[in-house]
C-alpha positions as CSV (number, residue, x, y, z in Angstrom):
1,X,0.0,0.0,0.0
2,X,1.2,4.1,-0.2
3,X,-0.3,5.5,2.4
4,X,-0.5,9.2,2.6
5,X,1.1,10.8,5.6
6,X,-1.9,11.1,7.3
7,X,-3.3,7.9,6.8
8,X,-4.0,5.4,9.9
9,X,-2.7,2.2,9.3
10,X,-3.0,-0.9,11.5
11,X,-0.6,-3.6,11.4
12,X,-2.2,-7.2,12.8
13,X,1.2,-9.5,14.1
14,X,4.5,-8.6,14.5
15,X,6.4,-11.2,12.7
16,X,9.2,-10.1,10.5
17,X,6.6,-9.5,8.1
18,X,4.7,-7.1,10.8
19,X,7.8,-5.1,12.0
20,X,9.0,-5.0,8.1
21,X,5.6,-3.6,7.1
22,X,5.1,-1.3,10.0
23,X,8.2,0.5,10.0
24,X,8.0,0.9,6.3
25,X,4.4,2.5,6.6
26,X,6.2,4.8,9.3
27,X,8.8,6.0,7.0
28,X,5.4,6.7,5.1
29,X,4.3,9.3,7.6
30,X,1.2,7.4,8.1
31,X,-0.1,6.9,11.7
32,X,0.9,3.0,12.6
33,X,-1.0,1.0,15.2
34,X,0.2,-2.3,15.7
35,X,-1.6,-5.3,17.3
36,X,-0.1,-8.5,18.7
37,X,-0.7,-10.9,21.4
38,X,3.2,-11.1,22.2
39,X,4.5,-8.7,25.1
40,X,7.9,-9.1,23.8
41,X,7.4,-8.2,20.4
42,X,5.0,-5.4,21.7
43,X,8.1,-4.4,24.0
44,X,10.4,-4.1,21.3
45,X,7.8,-2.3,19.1
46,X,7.8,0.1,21.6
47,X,11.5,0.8,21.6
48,X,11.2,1.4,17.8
49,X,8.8,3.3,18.5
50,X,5.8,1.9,17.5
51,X,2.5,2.4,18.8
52,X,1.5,-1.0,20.2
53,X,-2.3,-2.8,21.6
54,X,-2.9,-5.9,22.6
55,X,-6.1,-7.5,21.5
56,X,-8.9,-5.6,18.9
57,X,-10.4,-4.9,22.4
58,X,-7.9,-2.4,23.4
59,X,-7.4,-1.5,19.7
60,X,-10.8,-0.4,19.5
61,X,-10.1,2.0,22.4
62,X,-7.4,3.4,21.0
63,X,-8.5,3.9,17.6
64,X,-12.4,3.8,17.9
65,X,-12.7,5.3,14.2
66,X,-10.6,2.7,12.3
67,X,-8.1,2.9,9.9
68,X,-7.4,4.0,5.9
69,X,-5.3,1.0,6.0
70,X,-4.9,-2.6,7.7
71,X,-2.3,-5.0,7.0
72,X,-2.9,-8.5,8.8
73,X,0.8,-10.2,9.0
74,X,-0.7,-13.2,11.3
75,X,-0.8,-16.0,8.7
76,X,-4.0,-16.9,10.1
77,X,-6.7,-17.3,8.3
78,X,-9.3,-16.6,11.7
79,X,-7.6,-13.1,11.9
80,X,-8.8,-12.7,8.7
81,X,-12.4,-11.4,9.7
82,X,-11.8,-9.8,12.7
83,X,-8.8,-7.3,10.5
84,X,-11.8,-6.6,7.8
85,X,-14.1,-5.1,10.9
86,X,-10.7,-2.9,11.5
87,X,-11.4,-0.9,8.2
């Protein structure tokens, strides 16, 4: 995707493919949520500075209006649904 700089983005699992597609949506300008169960990879996507949630619970909270853009890097197909009610 090419996400305009003010563009919300929300990145499902932080797998290689998650932190790669994150931080390149960063260097976008867009605004990057990311989502994962994992505290560790939450804690490091915290020290690069990403904006982290821990279940669509809390991701609702934080961004209750949604986003432009949603990238699901879980290789789940389950995830599937719940990233399409992200949009």
């Amino acid at each position: 995707s090419r996400p305009a700089p003010h563009e919300k983005v929300t990145v499902i699992g932080l797998g290689p493919i998650g932190f790669l597609s994150a931080l390149l949506h960063r260097l976008s300008g867009a605004d990057v949520l990311s989502l994962d169960i994992s505290p560790a990879r939450r804690a490091l996507a915290a020290k690069l500075g990403l904006a982290t949630a821990d279940s669509p619970e809390s991701l609702h909270s934080v961004r209750p209006e949604g986003a432009e853009i949603v990238v699901d890097a879980t290789g789940a197909p389950a995830v599937l649904c719940e990233a399409a009610g992200l949009v």
